[in-house]
VOLUMNU-227527 format. One line per field, with one value per residue (C-alpha): x, y, z; residue in one letter; residue number from 0. Coordinates in steps of 0.2 Angstrom, whole numbers. Example, Ala and Ser with C-alpha at 12.3 -4.5 7.8 and 13.67 -1.06 7.14 Angstrom:
BEGIN
east = c(62 | 68) $
north = c(-22 | -5) $
up = c(39 | 36) $
rest = c(a | s) $
nr = c(0 | 1) $
***
This chain:
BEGIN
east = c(235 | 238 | 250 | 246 | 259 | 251 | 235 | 240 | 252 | 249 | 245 | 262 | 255 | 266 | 256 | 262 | 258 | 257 | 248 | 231 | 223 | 238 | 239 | 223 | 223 | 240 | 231 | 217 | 230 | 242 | 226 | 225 | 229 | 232 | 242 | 258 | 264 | 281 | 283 | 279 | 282 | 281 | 292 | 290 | 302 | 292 | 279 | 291 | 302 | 284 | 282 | 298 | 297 | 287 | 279 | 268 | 279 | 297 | 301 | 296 | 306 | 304 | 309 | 309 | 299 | 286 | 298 | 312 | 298 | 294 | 307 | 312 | 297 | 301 | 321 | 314 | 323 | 306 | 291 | 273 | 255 | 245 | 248 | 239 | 240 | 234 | 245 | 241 | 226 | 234 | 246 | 236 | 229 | 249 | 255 | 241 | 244 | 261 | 258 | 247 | 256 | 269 | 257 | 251 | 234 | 230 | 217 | 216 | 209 | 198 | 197 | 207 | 205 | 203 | 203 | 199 | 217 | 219 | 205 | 212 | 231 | 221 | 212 | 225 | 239 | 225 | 227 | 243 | 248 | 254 | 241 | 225 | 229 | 213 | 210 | 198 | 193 | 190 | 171 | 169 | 150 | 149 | 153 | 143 | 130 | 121 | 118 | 118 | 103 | 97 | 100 | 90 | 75 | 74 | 73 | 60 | 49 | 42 | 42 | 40 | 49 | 66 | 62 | 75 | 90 | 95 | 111 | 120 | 138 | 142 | 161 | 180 | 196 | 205 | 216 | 230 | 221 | 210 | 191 | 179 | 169 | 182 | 184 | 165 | 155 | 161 | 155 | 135 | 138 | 145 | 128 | 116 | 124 | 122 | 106 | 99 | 107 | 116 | 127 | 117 | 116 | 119 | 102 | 107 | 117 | 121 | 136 | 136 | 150 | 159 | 142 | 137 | 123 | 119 | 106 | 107 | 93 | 93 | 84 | 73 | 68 | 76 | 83 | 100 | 100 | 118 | 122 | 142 | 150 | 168 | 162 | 147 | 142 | 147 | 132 | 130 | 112 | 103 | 86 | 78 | 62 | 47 | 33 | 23 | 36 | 56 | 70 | 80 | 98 | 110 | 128 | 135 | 121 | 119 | 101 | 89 | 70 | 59 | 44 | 30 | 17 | 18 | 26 | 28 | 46 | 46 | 42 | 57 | 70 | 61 | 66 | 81 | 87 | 84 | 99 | 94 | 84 | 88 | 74 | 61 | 64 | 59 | 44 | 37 | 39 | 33 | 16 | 18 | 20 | 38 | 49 | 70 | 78 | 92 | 107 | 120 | 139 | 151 | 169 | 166 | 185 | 191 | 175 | 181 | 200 | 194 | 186 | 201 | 212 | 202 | 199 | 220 | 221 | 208 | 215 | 232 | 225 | 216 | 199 | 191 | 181 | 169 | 169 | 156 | 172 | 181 | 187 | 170 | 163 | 176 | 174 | 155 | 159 | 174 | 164 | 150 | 160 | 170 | 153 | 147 | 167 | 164 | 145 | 151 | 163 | 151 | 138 | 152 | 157 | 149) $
north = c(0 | -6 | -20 | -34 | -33 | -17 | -24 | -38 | -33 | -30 | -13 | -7 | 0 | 6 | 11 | 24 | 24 | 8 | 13 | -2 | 4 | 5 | -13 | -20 | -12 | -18 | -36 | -31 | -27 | -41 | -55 | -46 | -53 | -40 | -29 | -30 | -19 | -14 | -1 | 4 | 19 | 25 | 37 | 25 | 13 | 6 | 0 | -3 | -15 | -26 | -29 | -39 | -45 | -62 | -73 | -63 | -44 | -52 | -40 | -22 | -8 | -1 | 19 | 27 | 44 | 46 | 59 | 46 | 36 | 49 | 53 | 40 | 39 | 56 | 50 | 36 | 25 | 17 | 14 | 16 | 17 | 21 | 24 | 22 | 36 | 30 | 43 | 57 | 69 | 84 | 79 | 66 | 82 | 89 | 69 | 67 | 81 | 76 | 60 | 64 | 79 | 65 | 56 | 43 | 37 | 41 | 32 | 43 | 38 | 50 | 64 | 67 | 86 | 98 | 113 | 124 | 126 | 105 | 104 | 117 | 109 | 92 | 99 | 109 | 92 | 81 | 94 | 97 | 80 | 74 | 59 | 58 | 49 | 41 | 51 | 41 | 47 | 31 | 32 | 16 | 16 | 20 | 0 | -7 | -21 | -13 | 4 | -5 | -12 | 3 | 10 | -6 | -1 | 18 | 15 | 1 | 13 | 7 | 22 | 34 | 50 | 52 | 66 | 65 | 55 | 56 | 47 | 45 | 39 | 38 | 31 | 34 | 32 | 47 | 52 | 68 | 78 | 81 | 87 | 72 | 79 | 75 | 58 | 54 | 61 | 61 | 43 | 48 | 66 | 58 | 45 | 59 | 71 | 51 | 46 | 66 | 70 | 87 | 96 | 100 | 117 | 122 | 126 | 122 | 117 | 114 | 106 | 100 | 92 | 81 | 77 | 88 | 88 | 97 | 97 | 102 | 105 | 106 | 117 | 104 | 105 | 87 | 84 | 79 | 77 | 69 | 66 | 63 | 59 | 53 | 46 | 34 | 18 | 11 | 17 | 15 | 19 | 28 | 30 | 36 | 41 | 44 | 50 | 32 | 22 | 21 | 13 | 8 | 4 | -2 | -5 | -14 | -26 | -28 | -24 | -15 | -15 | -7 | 0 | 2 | 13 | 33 | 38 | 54 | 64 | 73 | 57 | 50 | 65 | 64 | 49 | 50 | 63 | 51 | 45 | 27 | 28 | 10 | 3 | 16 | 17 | -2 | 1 | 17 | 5 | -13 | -18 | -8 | -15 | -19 | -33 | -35 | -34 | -48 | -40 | -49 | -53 | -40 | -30 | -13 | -10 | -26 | -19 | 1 | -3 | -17 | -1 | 10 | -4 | -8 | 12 | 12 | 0 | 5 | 24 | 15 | 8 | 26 | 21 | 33 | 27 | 35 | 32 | 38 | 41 | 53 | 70 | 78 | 69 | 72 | 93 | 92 | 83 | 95 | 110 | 105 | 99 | 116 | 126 | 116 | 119 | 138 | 138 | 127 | 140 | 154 | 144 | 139 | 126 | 120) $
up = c(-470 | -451 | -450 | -440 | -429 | -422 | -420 | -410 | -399 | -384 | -373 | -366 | -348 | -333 | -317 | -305 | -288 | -278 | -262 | -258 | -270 | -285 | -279 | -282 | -300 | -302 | -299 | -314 | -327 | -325 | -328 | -346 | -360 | -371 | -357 | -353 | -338 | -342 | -325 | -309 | -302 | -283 | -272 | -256 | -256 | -245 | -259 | -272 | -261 | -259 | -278 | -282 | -300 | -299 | -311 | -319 | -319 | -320 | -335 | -325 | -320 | -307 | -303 | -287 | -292 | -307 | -314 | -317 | -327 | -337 | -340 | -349 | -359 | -366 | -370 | -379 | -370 | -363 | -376 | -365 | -375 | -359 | -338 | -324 | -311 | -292 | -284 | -273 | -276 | -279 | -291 | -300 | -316 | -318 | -319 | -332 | -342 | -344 | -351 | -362 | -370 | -372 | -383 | -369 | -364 | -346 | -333 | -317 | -301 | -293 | -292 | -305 | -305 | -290 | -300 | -316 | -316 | -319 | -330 | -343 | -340 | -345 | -357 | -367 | -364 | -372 | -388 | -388 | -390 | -409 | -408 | -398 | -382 | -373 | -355 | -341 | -324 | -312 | -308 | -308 | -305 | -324 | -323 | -310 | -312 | -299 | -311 | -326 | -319 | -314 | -332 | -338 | -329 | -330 | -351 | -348 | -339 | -327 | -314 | -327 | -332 | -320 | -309 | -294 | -291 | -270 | -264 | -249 | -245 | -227 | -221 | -232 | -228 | -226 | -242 | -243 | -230 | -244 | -240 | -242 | -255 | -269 | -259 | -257 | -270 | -288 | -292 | -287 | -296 | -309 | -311 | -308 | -323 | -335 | -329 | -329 | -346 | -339 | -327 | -314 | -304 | -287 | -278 | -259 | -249 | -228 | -215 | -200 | -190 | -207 | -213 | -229 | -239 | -256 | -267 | -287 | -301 | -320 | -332 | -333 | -315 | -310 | -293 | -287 | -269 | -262 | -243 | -237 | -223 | -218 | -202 | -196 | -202 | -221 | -230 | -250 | -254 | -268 | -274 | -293 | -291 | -305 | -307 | -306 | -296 | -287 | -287 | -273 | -273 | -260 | -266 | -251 | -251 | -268 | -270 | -283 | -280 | -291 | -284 | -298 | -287 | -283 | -269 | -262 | -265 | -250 | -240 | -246 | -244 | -227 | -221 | -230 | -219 | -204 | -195 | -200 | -214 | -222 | -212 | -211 | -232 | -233 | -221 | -231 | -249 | -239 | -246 | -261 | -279 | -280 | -284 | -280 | -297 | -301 | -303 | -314 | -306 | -312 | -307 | -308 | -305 | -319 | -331 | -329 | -333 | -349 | -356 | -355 | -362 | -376 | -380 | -378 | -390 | -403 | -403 | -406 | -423 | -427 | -420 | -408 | -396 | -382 | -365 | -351 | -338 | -351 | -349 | -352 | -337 | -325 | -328 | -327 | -310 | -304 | -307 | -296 | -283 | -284 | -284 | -268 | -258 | -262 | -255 | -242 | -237 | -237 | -226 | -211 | -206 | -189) $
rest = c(x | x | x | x | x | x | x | x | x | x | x | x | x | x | x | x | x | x | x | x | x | x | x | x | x | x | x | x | x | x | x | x | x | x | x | x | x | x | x | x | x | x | x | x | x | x | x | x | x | x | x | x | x | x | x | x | x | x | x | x | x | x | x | x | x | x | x | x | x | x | x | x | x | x | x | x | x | x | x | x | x | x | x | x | x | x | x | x | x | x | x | x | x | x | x | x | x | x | x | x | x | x | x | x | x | x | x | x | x | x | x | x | x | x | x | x | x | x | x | x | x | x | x | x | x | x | x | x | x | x | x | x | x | x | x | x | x | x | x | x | x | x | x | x | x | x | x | x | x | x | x | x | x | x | x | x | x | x | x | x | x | x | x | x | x | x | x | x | x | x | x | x | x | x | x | x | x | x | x | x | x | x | x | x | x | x | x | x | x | x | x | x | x | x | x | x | x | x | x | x | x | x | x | x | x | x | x | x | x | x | x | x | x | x | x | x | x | x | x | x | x | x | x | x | x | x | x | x | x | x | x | x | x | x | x | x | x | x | x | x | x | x | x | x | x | x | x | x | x | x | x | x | x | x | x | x | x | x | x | x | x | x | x | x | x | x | x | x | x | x | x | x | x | x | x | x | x | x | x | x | x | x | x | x | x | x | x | x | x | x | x | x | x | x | x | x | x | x | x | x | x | x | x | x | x | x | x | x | x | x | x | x | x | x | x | x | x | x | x | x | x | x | x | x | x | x | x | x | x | x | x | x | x | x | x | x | x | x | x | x | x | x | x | x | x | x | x | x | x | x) $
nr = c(0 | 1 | 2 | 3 | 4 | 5 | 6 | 7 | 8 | 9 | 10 | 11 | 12 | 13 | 14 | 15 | 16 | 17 | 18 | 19 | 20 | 21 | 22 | 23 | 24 | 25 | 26 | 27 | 28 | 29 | 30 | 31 | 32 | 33 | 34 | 35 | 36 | 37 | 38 | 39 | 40 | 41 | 42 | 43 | 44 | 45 | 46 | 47 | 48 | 49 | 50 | 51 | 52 | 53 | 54 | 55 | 56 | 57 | 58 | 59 | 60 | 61 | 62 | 63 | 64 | 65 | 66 | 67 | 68 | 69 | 70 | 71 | 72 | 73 | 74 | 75 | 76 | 77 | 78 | 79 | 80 | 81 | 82 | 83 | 84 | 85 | 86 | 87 | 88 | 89 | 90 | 91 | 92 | 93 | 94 | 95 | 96 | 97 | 98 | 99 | 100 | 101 | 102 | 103 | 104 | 105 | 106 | 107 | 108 | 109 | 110 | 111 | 112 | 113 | 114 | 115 | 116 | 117 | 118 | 119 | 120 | 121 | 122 | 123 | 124 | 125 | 126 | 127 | 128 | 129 | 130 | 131 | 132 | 133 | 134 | 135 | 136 | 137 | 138 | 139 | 140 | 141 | 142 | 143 | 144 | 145 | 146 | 147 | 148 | 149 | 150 | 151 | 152 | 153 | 154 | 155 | 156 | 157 | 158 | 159 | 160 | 161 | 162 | 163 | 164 | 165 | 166 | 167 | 168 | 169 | 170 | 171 | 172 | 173 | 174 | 175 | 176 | 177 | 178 | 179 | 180 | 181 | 182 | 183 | 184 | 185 | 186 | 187 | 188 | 189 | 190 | 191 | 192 | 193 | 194 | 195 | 196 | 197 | 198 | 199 | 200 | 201 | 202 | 203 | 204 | 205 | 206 | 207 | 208 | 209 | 210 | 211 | 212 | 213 | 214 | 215 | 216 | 217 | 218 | 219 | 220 | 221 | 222 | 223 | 224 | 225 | 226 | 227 | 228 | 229 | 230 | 231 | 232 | 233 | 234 | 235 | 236 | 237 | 238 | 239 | 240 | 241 | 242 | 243 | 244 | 245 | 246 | 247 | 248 | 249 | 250 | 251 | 252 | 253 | 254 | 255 | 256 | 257 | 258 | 259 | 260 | 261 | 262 | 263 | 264 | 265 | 266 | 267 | 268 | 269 | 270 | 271 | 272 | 273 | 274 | 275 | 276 | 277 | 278 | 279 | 280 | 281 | 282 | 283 | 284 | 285 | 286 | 287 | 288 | 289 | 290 | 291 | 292 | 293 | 294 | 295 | 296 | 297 | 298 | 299 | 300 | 301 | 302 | 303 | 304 | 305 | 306 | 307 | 308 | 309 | 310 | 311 | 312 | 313 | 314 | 315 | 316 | 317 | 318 | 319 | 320 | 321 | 322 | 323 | 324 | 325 | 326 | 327 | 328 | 329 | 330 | 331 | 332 | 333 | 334 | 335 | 336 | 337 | 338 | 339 | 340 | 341 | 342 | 343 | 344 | 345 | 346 | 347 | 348 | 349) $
***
């Protein structure tokens, strides 16, 4: 029988890696109630020396290196039930696979995994460990209003059968000298593999300058067509298209219109290959039968890490739960993007 005590208390989190972003989350966990952040960890002194114990984190420790945190987590000296990783790229799968070979529940920032390597290291940590720790990867889109909206609509119909999904995410900051594909485009490969049901395959891809494209297909002949770039103007567009209508997304605006009348595929991979293809897209679907969609308020980031926490905490008390950011989704994702840096490679770069 599980005592009470176990179920009520709360979820023991320590966070490593206090950059911008390891900030804002830091932000998200200390507003919940059943968390209680109990370390931070971060090498730059720098950081550390900027989140002086305050109101709400007056009980932290706070170690200089993530290995002096974990190490004290596998001394016993320091009880933890689940971490946040926001460090660097290429060490985010090793620090993962060490926590949760200790028993701990991981959330990873993206990427998460740059390699078969990391995903058999995560992979073999998750069952090695004496109890099942919870693993999420931070593709947050899985918690968007904007794509649960999205999701609303494909199951309603309205534009038929979901043939192709085509993406484009334009402007970064630059992280580890890493290539912008692990930066850029796991959260719309991520979508495409939930809303297309599969992993898709490779079928072509191009460079030019930092801008890549690549486009993927499935066995059941559905398209995925993404377009990145580091550089030029913030864009955050998609579209899902059917066989009797489209749905057009733009994340920075915060818009979905659904278009309920046949339009041409190729018309649209047309203009979206257009340097500003925003406008020309709202001409080719003006006068059509469509309608903008009311998207309900929402915190992707605050929504993501409430999942993770509740999973932490169910599989704390024996309950498994399943999440759409777990370590099955991020290998579907690594593999494609490690498919794509290999064909990139044989293609040149320009």
């Amino acid at each position: 029988m599980i005592s009470s005590s176990k179920e009520s208390a709360p979820l023991r989190v320590a966070l490593v890696g206090t950059g911008r972003w390891g900030q804002g989350v830091l932000g998200k966990l200390l507003g919940f109630s059943r968390v209680e952040v109990v370390a931070i960890a971060d090498k730059v002194h720098a950081n550390l020396s900027g989140m002086l114990p305050n109101e709400g984190g007056k009980n932290l420790a706070y170690f200089q290196g993530e290995h002096l945190l974990r190490e004290e987590i596998q001394a016993g000296r320091m009880q933890v039930d689940a971490v946040v990783i926001c460090g660097p790229c290429h060490l985010q799968a090793a620090w993962a696979a060490d926590y949760l070979r200790l028993g701990v529940s991981v959330f990873v920032e993206k990427p998460g995994a740059t390699s078969e390597l990391d995903l058999e290291r995560l992979a073999q940590a998750q069952h090695d460990a004496a109890t099942d720790p919870v693993f999420a990867v931070g593709h947050l889109l899985h918690f968007h209003p904007i794509y649960r909206c999205v999701k609303d609509c494909i199951a309603a119909g309205t534009i038929g059968q979901l043939r192709a999904i085509v993406s484009r995410r334009w402007g970064c900051r630059e992280r580890d000298s890493i290539s912008p594909l692990w930066i850029l485009a796991p959260h719309d490969l991520s979508m495409a593999i939930a809303f297309l049901g599969e992993a898709q395959q490779l079928s072509s891809c191009e460079q030019a300058n930092q801008r890549s494209w690549a486009e993927f297909q499935t066995s059941e002949e559905t398209r995925f067509r993404i377009d990145i770039s580091p550089t030029g103007p913030a864009e955050r567009f998609s579209f899902y298209w059917g066989e009797r209508g489209v749905i057009y997304v733009d994340e920075l605006t915060n818009r979905v219109v659904e278009v309920t009348e046949p339009i041409a595929l190729e018309q649209l991979l047309t203009i979206f290959k257009e340097d500003e293809p925003l406008t020309k897209l709202r001409e080719a679907i003006q006068g059509l039968n469509g309608r903008e969609l009311k998207v309900e308020a929402g915190d992707a980031l605050e929504e993501e890490l409430q999942a993770f926490v509740v999973a932490a905490l169910a599989q704390r008390t024996g309950i498994q739960l399943q999440l759409p950011n777990d370590l099955e989704d991020l290998a579907k994702v690594t593999v494609a993007l490690l498919t794509w840096e290999d064909a990139l490679r044989g293609v040149g770069k320009n």
